[in-house]
N, C-alpha and C positions, 0 to 999 in steps of 0.2 A: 665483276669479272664478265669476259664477253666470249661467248664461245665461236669458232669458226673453224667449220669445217672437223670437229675433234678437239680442235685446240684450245687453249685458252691462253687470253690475250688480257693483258691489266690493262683495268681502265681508264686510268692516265694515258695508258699509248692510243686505245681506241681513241678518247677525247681528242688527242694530240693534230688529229687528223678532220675534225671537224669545224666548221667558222665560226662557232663559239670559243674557243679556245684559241683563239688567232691573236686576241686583244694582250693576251701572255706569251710572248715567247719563250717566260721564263715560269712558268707555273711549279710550285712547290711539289716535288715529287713522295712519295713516302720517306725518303731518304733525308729529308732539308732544303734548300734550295738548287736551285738547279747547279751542271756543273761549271767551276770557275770558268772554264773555255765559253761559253755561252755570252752573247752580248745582248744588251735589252735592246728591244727595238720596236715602234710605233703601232704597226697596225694591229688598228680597233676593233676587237669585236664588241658581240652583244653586251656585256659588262662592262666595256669603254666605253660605248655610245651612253648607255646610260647615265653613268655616271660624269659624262660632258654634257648630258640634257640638262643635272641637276646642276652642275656647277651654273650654266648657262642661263637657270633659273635665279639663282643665287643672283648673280649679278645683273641681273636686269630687275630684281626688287631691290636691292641699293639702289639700281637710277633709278626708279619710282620715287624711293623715299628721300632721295637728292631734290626729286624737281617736288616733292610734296612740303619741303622746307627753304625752298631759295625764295632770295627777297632779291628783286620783285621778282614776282613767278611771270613766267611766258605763258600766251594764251595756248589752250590745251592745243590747238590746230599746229601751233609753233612746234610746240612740245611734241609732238605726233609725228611732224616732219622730220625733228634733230632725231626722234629713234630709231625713224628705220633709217635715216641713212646712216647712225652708228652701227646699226644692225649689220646693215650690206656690209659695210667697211669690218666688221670683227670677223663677220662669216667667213669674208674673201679671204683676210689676213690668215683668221687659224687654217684655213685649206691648203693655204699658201704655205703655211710655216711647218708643216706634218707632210707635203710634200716635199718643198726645199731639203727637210733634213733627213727623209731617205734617202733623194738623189743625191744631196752632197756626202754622205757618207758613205753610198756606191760609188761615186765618183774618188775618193779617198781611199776604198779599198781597191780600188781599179787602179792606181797609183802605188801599187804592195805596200801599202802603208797598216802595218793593225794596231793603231790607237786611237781608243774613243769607241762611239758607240752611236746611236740617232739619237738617244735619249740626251746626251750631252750638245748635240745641236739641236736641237729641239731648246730645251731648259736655256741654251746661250740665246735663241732666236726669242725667246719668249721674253727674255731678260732686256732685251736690248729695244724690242716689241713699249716696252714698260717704263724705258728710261730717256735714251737719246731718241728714239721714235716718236714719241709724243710732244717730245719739245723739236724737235724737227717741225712735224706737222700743225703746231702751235703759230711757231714761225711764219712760214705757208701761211698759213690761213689768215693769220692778223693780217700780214701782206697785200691781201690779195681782198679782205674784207674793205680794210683802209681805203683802199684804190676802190672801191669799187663805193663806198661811202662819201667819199671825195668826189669823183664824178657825178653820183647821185646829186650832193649838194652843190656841185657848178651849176646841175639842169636846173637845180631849181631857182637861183638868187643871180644868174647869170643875165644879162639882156644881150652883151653883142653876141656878132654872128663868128666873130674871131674867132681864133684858137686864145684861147686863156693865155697868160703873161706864168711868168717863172714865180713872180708874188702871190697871183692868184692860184696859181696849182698848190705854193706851198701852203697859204690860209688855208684851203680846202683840205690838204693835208693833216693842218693841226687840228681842226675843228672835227675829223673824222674822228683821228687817232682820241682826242679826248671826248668824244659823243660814244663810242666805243667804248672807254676804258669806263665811266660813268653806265652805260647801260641804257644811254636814250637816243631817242632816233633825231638826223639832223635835221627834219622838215621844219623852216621856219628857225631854226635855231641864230641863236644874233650872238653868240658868243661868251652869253653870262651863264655857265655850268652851275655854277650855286644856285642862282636863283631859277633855273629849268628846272633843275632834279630837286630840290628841298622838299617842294611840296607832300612827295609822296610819301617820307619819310616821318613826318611830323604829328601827324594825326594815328595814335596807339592806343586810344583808351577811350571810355566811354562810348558812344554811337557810329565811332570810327573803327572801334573794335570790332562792334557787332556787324559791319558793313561787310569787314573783311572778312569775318567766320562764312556770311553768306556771299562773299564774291567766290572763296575758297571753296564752299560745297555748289553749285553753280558750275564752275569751271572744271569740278571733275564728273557731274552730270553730265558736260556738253563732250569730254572725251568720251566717255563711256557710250554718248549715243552717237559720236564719229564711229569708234570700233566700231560698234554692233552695228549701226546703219550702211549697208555695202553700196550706196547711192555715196553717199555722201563720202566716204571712204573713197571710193575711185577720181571722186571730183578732186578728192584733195592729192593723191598719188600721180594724178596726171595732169595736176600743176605743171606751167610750164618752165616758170619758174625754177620749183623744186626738184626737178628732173634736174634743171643742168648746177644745183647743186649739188643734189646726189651725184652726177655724173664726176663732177668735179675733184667732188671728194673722193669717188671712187679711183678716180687719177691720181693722186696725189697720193692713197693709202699704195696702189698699184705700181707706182713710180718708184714710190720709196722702200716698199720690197722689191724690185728690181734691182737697185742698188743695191741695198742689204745682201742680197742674195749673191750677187756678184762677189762682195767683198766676200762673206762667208767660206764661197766655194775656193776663191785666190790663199784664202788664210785661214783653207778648213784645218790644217793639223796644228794653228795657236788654239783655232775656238776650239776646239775636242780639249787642247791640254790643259785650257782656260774652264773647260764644263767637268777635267776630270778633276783638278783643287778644288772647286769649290762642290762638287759633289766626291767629295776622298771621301766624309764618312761615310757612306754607300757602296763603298768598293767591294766588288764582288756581290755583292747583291741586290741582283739586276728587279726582281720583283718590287721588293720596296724602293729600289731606284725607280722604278714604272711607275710606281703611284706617288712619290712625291713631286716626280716631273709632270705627269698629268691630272693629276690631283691636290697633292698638296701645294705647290707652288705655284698651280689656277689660278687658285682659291681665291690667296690673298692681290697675284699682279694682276687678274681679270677685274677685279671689284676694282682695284685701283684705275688701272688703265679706261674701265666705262667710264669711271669717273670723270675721270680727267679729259677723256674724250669727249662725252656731253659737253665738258666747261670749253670747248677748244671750236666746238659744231655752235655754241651758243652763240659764240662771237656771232655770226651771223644774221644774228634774231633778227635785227632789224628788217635786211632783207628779206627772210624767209615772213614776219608779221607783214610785207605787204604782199608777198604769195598767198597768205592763209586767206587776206580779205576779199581777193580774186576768187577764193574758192565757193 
């Protein structure tokens, strides 16, 4: 209880009034939960943030434990690169998608419309974030890797001063696409994919084993002393390189919530009706709606989505392995 002025005021209502209690619009009162008129809606406070640092946590040891089992592993520098520009690209996205769906849901009641809530645009952006957005951006990037793989192997095996022929853009084409799909880089590459990539595969046992156990503890020593070394660390962030990756990507992540967000807002009262089905068991309480939209339904599309997003930045490697060795 809080006394003021004589009075006494519960302290639910005091709280109610403070920025820690912001993260709840719907906070369980002595009563149950709040009442049915009440809609759930986004802003975070101190108990939010928290609990998006641990989620945030969470999924950035899945890609740890992703790149600490992939064959072949990427050198740590690669590996160093692809995280923070997943990084950049997740940060912008959740900023993105936590304001999208207040504004579109102001925007929806600013239309006398009262159905749905932010949490149901929120939960549909995240879903969508999870599913058609990653294969969008999958797209994209094979695209735009390929060609840029292709061009790569013209400069190299090329002699005249022409423009390439319609034959040679297409060889350069398939030799990318399959140098790509394989995991090896085209330098030198003459067209026999079995016989380039075998080697690395073959040798499992015996002094090949032990080679690997030490290439494996090695390369997370040489991350370890990128982190911690801030020389070395800036050399690799201000690759030139890797800038207009990251920038790249951050276009592409930027682009593609543009769109999204367009569509969202043109056909915010399907997605509200589309986020109130498939969150019905929730109806009416907005609390436990709160937390399985920003909680429990993180959980599992965040983990998913890093994942999928390192494998989609990976394509890449090639490129960003001759950034790392400039570095």
């Amino acid at each position: 209880m809080v006394s003021n002025a004589g009075s006494v005021v519960p302290v639910t209502q005091a709280l109610a009034v403070g920025p820690t209690s912001s993260y709840f619009s719907s906070i369980p009162s002595s009563n149950g939960f709040l009442d049915n008129t009440e809609r759930c809606t986004l802003i975070p406070g101190l108990f939010g943030l928290t609990i998006q640092l641990v989620l945030c946590v969470i999924s950035i040891t899945f890609v740890f434990l992703k790149y600490a089992f992939e064959t072949p592993r990427r050198p740590p520098l690669v590996f160093l690169m692809d995280f923070v520009t997943m990084m950049c690209g997740s940060g912008t996205v959740h900023v993105l998608n936590i304001l999208s769906s207040i504004l579109i849901q102001r925007f929806q009641n600013g239309s006398e419309s009262d159905m749905g809530d932010e949490c149901n645009i929120y939960f549909m952006t995240t879903l969508f974030d999870s599913t058609f957005g990653i294969y969008i951006e999958y797209r994209i990037v094979r695209y735009l890797a390929i060609r840029k793989e292709a061009q790569h192997y013209l400069e190299l095996t090329r002699k005249s001063v022409f423009n390439p022929t319609n034959e040679e853009l297409a060889d350069a084409t398939r030799i990318a696409t399959a140098a790509l799909t394989r995991g090896v880089p085209v330098q030198g590459f003459s067209g026999d994919l079995e016989n380039h990539s075998g080697g690395r595969r073959n040798d499992s046992s015996g002094f090949g084993g032990m080679q690997q156990d030490t290439e494996r503890v090695s390369r997370w020593s040489q991350l370890l002393s990128v982190i911690t070394d801030s020389g070395q660390w800036f050399r690799t962030m201000g690759n030139k390189k890797f800038l207009e990756n990251l920038i790249s990507w951050l276009a592409i992540v930027c682009g593609l919530k543009i769109i999204s967000i367009t569509l969202f807002t043109i056909f915010s009262g399907a997605v509200n009706s589309a986020g109130d089905f498939l969150l019905g068991f929730l109806h009416k309480q907005n609390t436990l709606k709160l937390l399985f939209v920003m909680i429990g339904a993180p959980l599992v599309l965040n983990v998913f989505q890093y994942c999928i997003t390192d494998s989609i930045i990976k394509i890449k490697s090639n490129e960003r392995a001759r950034a790392a060795e400039e570095c």
